[in-house]
RODO-2510 file (C-alpha; in nm, 4 decimals, decimal comma):
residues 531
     n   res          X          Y          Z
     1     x     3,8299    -0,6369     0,3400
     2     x     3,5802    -0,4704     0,5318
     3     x     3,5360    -0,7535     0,8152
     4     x     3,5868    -0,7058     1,1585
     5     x     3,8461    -0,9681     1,1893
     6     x     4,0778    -0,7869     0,9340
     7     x     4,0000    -0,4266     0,9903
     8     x     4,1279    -0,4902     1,3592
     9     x     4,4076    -0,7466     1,2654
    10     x     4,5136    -0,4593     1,0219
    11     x     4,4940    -0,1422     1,3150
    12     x     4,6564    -0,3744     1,5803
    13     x     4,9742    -0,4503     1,2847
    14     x     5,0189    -0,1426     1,2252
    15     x     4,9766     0,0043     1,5996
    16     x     5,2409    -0,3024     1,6816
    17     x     5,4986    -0,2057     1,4321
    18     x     5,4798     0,1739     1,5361
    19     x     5,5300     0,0789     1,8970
    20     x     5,7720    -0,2288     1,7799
    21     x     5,9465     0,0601     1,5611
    22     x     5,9863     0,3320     1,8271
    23     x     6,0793     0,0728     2,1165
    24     x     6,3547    -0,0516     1,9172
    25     x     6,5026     0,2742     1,8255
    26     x     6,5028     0,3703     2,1129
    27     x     6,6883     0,0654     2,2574
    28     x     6,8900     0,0841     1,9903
    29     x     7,0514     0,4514     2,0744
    30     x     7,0352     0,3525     2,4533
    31     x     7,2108     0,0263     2,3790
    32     x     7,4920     0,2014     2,1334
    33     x     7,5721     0,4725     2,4030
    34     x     7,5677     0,2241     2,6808
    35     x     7,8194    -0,0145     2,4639
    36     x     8,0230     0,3414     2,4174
    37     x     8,0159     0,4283     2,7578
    38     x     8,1239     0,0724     2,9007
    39     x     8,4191     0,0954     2,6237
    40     x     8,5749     0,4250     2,7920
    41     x     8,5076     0,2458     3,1386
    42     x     8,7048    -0,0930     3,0404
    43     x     9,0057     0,1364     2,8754
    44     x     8,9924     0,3203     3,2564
    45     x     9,0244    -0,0058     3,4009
    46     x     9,2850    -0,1437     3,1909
    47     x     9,5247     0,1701     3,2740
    48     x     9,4314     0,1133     3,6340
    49     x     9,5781    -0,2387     3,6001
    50     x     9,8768    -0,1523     3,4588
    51     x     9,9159     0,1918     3,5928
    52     x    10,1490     0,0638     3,9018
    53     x    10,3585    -0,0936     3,6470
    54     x    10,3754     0,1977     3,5044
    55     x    10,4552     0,4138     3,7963
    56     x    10,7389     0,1726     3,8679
    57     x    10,8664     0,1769     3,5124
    58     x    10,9071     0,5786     3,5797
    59     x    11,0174     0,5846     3,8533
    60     x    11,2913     0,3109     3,7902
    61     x    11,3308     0,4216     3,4630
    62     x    11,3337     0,0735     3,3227
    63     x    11,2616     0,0206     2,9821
    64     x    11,1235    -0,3602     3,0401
    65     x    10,8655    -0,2759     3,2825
    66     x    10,7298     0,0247     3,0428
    67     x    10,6907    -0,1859     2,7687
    68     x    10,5055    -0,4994     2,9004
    69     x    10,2713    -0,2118     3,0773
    70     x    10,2298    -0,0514     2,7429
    71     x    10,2222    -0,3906     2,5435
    72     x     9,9527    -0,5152     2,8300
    73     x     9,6882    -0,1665     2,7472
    74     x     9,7101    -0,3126     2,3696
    75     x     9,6116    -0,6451     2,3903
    76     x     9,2680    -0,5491     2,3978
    77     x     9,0733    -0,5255     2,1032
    78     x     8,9422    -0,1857     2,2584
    79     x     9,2574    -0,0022     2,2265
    80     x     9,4144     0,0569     1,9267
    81     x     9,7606     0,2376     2,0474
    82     x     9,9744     0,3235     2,3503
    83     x    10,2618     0,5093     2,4851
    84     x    10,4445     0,6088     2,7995
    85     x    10,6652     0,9122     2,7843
    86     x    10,8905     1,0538     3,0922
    87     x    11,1722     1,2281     3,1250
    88     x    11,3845     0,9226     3,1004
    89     x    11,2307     0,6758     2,8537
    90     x    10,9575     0,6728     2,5971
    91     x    10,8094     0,3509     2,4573
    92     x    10,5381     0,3846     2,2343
    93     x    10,3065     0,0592     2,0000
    94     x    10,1254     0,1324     1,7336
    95     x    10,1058     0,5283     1,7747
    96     x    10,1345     0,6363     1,4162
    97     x     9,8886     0,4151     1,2977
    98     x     9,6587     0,5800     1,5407
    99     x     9,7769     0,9284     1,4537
   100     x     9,6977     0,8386     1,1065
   101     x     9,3643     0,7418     1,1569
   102     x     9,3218     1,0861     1,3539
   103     x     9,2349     0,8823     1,6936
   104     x     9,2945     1,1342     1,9490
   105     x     9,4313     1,0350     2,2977
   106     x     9,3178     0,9818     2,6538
   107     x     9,5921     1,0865     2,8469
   108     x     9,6710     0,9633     3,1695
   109     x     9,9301     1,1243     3,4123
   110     x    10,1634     0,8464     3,5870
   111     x    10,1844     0,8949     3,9579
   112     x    10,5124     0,8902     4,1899
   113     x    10,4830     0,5079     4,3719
   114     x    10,5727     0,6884     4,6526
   115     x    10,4605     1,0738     4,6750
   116     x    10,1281     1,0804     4,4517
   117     x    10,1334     1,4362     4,4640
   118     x    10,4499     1,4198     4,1711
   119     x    10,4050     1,3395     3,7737
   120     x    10,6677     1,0829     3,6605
   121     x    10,5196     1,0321     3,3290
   122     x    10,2016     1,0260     3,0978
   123     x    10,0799     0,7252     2,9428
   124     x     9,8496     0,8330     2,5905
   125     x     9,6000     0,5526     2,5296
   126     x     9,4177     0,5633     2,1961
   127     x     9,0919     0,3680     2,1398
   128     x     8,9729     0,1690     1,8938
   129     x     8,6651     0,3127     1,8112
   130     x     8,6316     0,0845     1,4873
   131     x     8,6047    -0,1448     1,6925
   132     x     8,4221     0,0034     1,9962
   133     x     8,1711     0,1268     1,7653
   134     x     8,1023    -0,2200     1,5204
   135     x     8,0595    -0,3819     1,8857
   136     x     7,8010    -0,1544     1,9744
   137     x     7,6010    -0,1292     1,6592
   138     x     7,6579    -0,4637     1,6754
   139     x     7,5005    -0,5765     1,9901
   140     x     7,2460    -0,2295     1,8911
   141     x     7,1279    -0,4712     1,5747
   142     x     7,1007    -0,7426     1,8004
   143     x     6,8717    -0,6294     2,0626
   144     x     6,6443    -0,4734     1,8055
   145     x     6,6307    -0,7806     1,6374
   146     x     6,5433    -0,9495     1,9433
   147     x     6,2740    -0,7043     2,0359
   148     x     6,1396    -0,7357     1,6870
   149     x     6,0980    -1,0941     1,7328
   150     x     5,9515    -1,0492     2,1173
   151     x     5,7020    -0,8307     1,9699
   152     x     5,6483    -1,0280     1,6979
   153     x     5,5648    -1,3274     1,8925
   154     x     5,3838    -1,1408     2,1689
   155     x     5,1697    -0,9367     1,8450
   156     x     5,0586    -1,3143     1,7128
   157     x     4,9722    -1,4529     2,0374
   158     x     4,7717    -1,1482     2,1450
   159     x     4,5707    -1,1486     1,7839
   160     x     4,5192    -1,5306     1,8162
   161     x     4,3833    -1,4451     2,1787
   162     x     4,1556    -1,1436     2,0393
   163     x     4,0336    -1,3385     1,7759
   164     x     3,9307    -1,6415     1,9778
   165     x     3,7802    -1,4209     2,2726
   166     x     3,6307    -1,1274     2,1329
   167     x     3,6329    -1,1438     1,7374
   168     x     3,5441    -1,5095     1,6555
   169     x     3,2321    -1,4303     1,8745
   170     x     3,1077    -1,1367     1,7534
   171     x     3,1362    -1,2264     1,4282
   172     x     2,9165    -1,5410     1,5121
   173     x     2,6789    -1,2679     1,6661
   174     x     2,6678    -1,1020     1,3479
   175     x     2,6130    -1,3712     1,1280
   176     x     2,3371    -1,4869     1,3558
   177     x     2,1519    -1,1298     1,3742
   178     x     2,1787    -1,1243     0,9732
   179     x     2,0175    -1,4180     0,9261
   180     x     1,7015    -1,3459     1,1543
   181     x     1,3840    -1,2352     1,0289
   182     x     1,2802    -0,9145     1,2012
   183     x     0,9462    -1,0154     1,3640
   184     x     0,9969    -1,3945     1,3705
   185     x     1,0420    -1,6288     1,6778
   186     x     1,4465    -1,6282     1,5649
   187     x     1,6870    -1,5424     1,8490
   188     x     2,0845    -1,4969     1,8820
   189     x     2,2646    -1,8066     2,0588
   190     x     2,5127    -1,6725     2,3005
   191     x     2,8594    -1,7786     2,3138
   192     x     3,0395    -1,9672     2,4903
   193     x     3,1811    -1,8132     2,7904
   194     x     3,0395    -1,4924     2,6840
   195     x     2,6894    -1,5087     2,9440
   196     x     2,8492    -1,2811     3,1731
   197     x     3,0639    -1,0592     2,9275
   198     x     3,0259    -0,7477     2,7476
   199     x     2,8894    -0,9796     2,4674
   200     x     2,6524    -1,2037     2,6172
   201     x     2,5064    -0,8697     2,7389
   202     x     2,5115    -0,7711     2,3830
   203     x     2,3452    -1,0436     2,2772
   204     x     2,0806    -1,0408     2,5609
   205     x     1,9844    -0,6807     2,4779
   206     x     1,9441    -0,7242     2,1059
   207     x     1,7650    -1,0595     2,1608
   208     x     1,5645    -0,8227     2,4412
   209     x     1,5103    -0,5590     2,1027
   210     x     1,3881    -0,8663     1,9194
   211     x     1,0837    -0,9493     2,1278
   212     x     1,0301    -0,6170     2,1638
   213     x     1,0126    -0,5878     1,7369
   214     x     0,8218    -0,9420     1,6989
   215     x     0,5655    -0,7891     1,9173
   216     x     0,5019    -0,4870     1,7698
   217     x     0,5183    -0,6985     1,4049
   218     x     0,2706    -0,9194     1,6093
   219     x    -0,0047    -0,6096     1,7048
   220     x     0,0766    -0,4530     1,3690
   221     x     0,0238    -0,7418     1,1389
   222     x    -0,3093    -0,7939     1,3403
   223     x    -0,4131    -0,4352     1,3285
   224     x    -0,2881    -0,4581     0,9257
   225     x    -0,5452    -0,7976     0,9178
   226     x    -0,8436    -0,6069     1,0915
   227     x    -0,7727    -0,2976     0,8792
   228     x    -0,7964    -0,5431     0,5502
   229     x    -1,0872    -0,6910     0,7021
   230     x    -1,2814    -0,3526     0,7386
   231     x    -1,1165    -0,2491     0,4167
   232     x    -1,2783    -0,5167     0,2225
   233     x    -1,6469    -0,4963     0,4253
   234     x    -1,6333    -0,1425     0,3306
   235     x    -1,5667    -0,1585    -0,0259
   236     x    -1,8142    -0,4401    -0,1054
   237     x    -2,0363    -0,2127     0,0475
   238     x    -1,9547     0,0462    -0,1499
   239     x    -1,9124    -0,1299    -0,4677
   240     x    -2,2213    -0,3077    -0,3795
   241     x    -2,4278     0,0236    -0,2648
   242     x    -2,7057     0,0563    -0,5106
   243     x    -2,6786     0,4573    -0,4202
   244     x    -2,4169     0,5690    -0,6653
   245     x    -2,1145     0,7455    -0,5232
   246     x    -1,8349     0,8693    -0,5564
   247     x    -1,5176     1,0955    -0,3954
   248     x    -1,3917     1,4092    -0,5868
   249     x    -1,1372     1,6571    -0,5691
   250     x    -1,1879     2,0801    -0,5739
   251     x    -1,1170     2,0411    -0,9075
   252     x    -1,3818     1,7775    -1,0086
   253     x    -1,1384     1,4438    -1,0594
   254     x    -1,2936     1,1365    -0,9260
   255     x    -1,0675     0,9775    -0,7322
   256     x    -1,3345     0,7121    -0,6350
   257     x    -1,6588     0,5544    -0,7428
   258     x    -1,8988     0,2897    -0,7589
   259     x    -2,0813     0,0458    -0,9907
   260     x    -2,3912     0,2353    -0,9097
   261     x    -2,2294     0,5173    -1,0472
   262     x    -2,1212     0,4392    -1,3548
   263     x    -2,4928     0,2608    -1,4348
   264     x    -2,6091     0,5848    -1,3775
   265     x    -2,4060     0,8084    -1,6098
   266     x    -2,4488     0,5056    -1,8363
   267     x    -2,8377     0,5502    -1,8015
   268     x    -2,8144     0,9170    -1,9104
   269     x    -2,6418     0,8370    -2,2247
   270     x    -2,2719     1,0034    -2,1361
   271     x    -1,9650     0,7969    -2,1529
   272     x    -1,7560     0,7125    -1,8579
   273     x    -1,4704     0,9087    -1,8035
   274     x    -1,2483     1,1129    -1,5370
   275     x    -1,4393     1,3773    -1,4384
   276     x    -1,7735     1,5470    -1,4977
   277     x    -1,6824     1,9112    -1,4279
   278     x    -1,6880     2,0669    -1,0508
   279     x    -1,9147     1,9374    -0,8759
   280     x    -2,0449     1,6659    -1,0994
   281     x    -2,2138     1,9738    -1,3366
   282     x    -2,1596     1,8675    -1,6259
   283     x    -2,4517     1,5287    -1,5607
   284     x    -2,6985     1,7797    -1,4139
   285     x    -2,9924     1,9935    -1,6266
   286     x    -2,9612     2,2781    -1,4104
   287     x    -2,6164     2,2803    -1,3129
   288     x    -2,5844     2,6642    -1,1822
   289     x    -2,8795     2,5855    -0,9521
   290     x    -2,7155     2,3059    -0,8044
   291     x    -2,4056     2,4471    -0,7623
   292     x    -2,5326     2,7176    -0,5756
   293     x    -2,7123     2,5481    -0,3506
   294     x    -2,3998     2,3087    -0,2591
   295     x    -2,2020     2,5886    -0,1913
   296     x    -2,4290     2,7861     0,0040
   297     x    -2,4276     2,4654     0,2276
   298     x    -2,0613     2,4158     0,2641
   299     x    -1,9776     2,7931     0,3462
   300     x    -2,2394     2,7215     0,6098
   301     x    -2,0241     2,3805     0,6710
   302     x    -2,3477     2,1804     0,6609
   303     x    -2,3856     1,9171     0,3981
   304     x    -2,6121     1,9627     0,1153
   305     x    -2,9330     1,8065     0,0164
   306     x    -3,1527     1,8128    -0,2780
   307     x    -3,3349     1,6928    -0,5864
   308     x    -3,1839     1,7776    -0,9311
   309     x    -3,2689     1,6506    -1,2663
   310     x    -3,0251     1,4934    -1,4787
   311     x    -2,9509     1,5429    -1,8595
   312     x    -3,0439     1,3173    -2,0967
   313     x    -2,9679     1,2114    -2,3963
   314     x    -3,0360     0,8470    -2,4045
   315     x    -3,4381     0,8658    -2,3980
   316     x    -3,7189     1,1113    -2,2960
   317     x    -3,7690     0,9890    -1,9809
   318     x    -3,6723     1,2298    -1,7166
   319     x    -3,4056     1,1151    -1,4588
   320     x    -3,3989     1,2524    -1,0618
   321     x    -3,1793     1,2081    -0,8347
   322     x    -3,1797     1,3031    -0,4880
   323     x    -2,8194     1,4503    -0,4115
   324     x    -2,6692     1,4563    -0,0800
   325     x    -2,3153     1,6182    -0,0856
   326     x    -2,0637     1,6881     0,1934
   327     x    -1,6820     1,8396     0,1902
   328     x    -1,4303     1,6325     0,3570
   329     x    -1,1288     1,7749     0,5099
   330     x    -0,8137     1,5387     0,4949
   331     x    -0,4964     1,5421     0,7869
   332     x    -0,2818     1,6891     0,4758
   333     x    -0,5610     1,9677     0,4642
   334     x    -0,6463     1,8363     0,0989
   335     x    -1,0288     1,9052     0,0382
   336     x    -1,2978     1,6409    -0,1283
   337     x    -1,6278     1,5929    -0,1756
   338     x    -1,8386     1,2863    -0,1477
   339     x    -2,1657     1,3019    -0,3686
   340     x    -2,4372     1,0042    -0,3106
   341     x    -2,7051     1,0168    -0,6044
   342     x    -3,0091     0,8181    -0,5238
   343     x    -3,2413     0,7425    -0,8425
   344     x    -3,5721     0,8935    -0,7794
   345     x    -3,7142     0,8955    -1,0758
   346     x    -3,9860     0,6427    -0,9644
   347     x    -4,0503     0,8470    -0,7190
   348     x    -4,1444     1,1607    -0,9270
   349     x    -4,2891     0,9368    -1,1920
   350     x    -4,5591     0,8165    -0,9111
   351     x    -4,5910     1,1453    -0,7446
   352     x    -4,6715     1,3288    -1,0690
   353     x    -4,9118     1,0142    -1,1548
   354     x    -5,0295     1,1165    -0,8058
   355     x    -5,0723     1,4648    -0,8679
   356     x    -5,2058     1,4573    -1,2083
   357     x    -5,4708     1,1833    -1,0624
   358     x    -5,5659     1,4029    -0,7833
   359     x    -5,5913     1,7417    -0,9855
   360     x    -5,7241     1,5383    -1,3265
   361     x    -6,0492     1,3331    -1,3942
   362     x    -5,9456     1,0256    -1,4926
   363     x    -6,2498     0,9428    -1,7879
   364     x    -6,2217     1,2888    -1,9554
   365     x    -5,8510     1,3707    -1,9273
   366     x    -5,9027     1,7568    -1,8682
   367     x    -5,8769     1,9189    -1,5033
   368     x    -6,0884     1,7591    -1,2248
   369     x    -6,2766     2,0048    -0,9508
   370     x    -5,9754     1,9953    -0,7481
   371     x    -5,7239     2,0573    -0,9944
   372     x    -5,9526     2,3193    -1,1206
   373     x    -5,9962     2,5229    -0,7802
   374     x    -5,6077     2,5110    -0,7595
   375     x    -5,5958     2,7039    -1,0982
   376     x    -5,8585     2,9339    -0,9801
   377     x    -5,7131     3,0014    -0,6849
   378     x    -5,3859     3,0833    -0,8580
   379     x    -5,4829     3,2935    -1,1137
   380     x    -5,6608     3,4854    -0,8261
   381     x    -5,3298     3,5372    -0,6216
   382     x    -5,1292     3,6098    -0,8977
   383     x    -5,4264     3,8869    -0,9717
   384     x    -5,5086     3,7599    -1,2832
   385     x    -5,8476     3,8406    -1,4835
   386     x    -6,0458     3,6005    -1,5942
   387     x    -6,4168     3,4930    -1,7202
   388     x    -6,5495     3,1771    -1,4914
   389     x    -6,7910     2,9806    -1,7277
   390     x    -6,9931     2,7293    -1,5587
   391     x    -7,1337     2,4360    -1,7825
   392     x    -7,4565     2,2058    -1,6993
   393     x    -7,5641     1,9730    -2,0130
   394     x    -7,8801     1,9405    -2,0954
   395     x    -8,0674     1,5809    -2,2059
   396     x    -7,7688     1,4062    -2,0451
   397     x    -7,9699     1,2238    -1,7780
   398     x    -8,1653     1,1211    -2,0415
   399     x    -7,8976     0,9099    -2,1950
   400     x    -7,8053     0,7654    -1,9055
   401     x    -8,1224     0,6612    -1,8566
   402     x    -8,2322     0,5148    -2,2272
   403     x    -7,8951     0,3894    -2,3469
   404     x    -7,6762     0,3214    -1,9921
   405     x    -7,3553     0,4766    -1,7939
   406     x    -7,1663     0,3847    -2,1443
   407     x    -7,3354     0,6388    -2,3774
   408     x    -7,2737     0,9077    -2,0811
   409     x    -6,9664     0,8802    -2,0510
   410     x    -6,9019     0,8687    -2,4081
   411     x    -7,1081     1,1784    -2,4177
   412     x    -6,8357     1,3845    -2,0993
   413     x    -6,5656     1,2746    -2,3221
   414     x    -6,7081     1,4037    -2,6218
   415     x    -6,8010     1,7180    -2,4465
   416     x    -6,4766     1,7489    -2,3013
   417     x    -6,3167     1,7078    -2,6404
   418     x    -6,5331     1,9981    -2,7483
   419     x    -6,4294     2,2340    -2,4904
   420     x    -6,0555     2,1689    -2,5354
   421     x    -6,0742     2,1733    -2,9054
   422     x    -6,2640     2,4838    -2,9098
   423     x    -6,0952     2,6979    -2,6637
   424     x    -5,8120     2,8674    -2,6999
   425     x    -5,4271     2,8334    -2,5862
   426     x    -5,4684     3,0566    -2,2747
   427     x    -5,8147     2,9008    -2,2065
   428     x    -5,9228     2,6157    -1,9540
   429     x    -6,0943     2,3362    -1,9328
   430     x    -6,2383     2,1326    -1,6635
   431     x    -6,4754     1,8657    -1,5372
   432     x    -6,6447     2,0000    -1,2537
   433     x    -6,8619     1,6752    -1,1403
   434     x    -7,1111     1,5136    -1,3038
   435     x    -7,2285     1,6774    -1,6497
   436     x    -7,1071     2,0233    -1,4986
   437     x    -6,8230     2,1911    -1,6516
   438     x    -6,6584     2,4864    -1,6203
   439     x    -6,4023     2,7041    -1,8244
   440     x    -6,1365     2,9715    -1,7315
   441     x    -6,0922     3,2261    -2,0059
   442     x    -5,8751     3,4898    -2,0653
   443     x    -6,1274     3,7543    -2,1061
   444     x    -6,2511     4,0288    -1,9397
   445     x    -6,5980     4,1432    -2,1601
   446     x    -6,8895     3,9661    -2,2306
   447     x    -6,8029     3,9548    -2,6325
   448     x    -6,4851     3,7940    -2,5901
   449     x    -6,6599     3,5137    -2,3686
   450     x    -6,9304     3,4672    -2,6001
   451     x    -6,7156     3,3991    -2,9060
   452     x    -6,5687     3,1461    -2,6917
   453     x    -6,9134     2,9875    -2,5550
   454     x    -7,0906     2,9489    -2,9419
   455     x    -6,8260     2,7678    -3,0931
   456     x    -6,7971     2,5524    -2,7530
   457     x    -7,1855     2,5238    -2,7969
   458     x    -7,1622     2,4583    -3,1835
   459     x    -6,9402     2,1371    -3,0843
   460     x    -7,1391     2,0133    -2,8011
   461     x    -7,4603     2,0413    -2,9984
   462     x    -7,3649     1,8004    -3,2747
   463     x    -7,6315     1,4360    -3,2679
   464     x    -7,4992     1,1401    -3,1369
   465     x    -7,6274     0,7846    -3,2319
   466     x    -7,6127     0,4947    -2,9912
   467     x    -7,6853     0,1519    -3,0419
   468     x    -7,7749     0,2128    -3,4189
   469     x    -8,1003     0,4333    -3,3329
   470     x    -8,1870     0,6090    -3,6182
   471     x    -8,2815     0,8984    -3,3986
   472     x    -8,0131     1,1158    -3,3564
   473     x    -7,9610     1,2421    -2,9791
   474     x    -7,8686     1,5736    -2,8946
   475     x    -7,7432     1,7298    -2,5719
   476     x    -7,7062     2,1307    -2,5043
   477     x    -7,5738     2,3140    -2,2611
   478     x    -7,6624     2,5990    -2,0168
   479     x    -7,3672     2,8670    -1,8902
   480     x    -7,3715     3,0884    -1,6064
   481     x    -7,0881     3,3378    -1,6509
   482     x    -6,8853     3,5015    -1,3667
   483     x    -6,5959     3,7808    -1,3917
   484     x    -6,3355     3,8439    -1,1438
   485     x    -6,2675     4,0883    -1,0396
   486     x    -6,5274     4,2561    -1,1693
   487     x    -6,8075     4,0347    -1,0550
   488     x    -6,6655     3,9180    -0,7035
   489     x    -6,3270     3,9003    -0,5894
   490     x    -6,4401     3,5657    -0,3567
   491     x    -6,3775     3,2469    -0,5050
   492     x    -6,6662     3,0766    -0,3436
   493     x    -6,8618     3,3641    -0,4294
   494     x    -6,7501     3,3815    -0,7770
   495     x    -6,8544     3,0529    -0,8438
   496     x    -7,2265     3,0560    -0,6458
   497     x    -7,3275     3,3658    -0,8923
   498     x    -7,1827     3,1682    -1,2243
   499     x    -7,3909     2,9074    -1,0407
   500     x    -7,7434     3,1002    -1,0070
   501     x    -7,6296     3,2411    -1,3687
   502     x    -7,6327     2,8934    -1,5249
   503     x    -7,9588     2,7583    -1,3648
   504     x    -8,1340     3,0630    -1,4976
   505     x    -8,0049     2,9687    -1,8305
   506     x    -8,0814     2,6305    -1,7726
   507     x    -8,4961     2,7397    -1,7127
   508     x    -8,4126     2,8630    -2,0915
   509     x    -8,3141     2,5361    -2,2171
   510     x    -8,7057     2,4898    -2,3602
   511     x    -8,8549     2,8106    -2,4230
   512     x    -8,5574     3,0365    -2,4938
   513     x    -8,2712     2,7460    -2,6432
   514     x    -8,0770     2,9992    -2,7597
   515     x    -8,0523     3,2303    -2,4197
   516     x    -7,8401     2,9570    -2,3215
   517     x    -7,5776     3,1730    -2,1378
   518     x    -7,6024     3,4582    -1,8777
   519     x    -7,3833     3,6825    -1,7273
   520     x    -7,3354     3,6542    -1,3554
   521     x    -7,3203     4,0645    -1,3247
   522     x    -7,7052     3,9887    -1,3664
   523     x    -7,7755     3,8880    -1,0751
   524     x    -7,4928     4,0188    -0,8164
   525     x    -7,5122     3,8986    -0,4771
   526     x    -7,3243     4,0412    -0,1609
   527     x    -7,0264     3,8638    -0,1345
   528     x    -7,0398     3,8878     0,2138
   529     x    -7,3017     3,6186     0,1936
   530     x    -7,0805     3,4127     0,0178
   531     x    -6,7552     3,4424     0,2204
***
């Protein structure tokens, strides 16, 4: 129903009967009044045969010759009645029939033979327009019937010619372009006959359209193959990235994320799920910190950079992770953030093994010289008052020598016990090389550092036995006492008068034992000489 073929078989039926319809009655009504017309012309004719008879009949007044003119005008089938009327004779045929029918008369005036200028009679012819009329719808019918059937004919042989030229073709065009593939090496035949016609220049441009589509298929499909290609290198690198990562929205859904990243959350005891807040918060220990520091970035449309610790809940240890965080701006204006978290934990782990090696002595466990100069040099920034206690032992070169390296350095660790046991919270201890110690106390008078020093000294004097000697060994201890501010507000100097303080304790350690410590305010020096 909805073909080609039929929708224009249908329009050129339809136009064809119109025109067929139209044509025919209008031949028709031409026909019928010509038919009329030549009726009224053959009844003219037939009096103008007959009308010298007629004259003659008049003019002789002879009854004969009037009636075989009269009888002659009804012989024809076209005229239905007759008369003749003069002053002498009247013959009449079939009048009152006519009369009775109402047929009205053509009248025609009868001429003198000889002077045409004088009437004789009048001869009254009345048609038969039954019969004119049946002859001309007659012969009407006929030529409509044979214009009908011209038509007819002419409407078949014109769709048989339209349907072998034009439709049959392009319906063969159709079928061919519906069965192509768009983008395949498939092309539309041309017809037969048709290479120079409207159609074979159809055909040529839509087989022209086709290359022009299996081309662009062509540079697409391979630009579709190299963007798979990429695609895939990227995501196993991704997927494969032992950095975790991921790509969030403003309002903290991932919308993409590697294995990495999952081991990670894994690692800090949280479940996977969705989202971890803005900004990943909800992993990190100090979230405000971090978020602060990422925004400050972005409003400065940098990206961010820095080390955060992560919560934990699966185990003590401590994780790090160094994060590096950058908005992205999509075509659609859409806003996300990519957030790379790189484990450093190890990291920290070795640098505060580092720092705790470099700043702590390694046999005694307490601060080292350098560790201990930091502190010193802290407390004396931040203004601090303190009491700098400096330690030499006494008799321990003598175990060294008698029982070995062993018994000494079971003798620092003992010490060092000692001083950490015996001091208080605020107090420190440290190894200052050697058998020298020193201790920072929170105290600013001599009492408060003394209660300190005797139980220190209490601890430090208890015997020691080594290798099963029955002779108990004891080891003492001489302190030289500095105070800053009070005593110098120069850390080298500080420590040279605790220094000079100790050794003159230490000249005590035979004949005054128990004048074992000394202030340094003893024996000030100019801490100008010092600097």
């Amino acid at each position: 129903m909805q073909g080609l073929g039929f929708r224009f078989s249908l329009f050129l039926v339809a136009a064809a009967m119109i025109v067929v319809f139209t044509t025919a009655e209008f031949f028709y009504r031409v026909t019928y009044e010509n038919e009329i017309s030549e009726a009224n012309s053959d009844i003219e004719e037939l009096y103008q045969t007959v009308g010298a008879t007629a004259s003659i009949a008049a003019f002789l007044e002879d009854e004969d010759l009037a009636t075989e003119a009269i009888n002659g005008l009804v012989k024809t089938d076209k005229i239905l009645a007759a008369s003749i009327k003069s002053e002498a004779l009247y013959y009449q045929t079939n009048v009152t029939e006519a009369i009775n029918k109402g047929t009205k008369p053509r009248v025609f005036v009868v001429r003198h033979p000889f002077m045409p200028e004088e009437s004789l009679a009048e001869v009254n012819v009345y048609p038969n327009f039954e019969y004119i009329i049946h002859q001309a719808e007659k012969t009407s019918t006929d030529n409509s019937y044979s214009l009908y059937a011209e038509a007819l004919v002419v409407g078949i042989v014109a769709l048989i010619i339209t349907y072998y030229i034009i439709i049959s073709p392009m319906l063969r065009v159709g079928r061919s372009l519906h069965q192509i593939t768009p983008g395949t090496s498939q092309r539309i035949p041309t017809p037969k006959y048709h290479s120079r016609s409207e159609i074979g220049k159809l055909v040529y441009d839509t087989n022209q359209l086709l290359n022009k589509v299996e081309e662009q298929f062509t540079q697409e499909r391979q630009l579709r193959e190299e963007i798979e290609f990429l695609e895939k290198r990227f995501r196993m690198l991704f997927e494969n990235a032992k950095t975790a990562t991921v790509l969030m929205t403003e309002n903290g859904m991932i919308e993409l994320r590697n294995d990495a990243f999952n081991d990670l959350v894994e690692k800090t005891g949280l479940r996977i799920k969705q989202g971890y807040g803005e900004l990943l918060d909800e992993l990190f220990d100090t979230p405000e910190a971090m978020k602060s520091a990422l925004k400050e970035a972005f409003a400065r449309n940098e990206f961010a950079t820095g080390e955060y610790k992560l919560k934990s809940s699966a185990n003590n240890s401590a994780i790090w992770v160094q994060l590096i965080a950058s908005p992205l701006l999509t075509e659609e204006n859409e806003r996300y953030y990519q957030l790379t978290l790189n484990d450093i934990s190890s990291r920290r782990q070795e640098l505060q093994k580092l720092a705790l090696q470099a700043d702590f002595d390694a046999l005694t466990g307490i601060y080292n010289r350098n560790g201990g100069e930091k502190l010193i040099a802290k407390l004396m920034r931040k203004e601090h008052q303190f009491a700098l206690a400096l330690i030499d032992l006494n008799g321990f070169k003598a175990v060294n020598d008698i029982y070995g390296h062993d018994a000494g350095d079971e003798v620092l660790i003992f010490v060092a016990e000692q001083l950490k046991e015996k001091i208080r919270k605020n107090d420190v201890a440290i190894r200052w090389g050697g058998d020298e110690f020193m201790m920072l106390l929170q105290a600013d008078d001599e009492e408060s550092v003394k209660s300190v020093i005797e139980k220190v000294n209490t601890g430090v004097k208890q015997p020691f036995y080594f290798n099963n000697d029955s002779k108990p060994t004891v080891v003492s201890m001489s302190v030289g006492v500095a105070f800053y501010p009070q005593t110098s507000r120069n850390l080298h100097a500080l420590i040279k008068l605790a220094d000079i303080a100790m050794y003159k304790a230490k000249q005590n350690k035979i004949s005054a034992p128990d004048d074992y410590l000394i202030f340094a305010n003893q024996c000030r020096l100019d801490d100008e000489d010092m600097s």
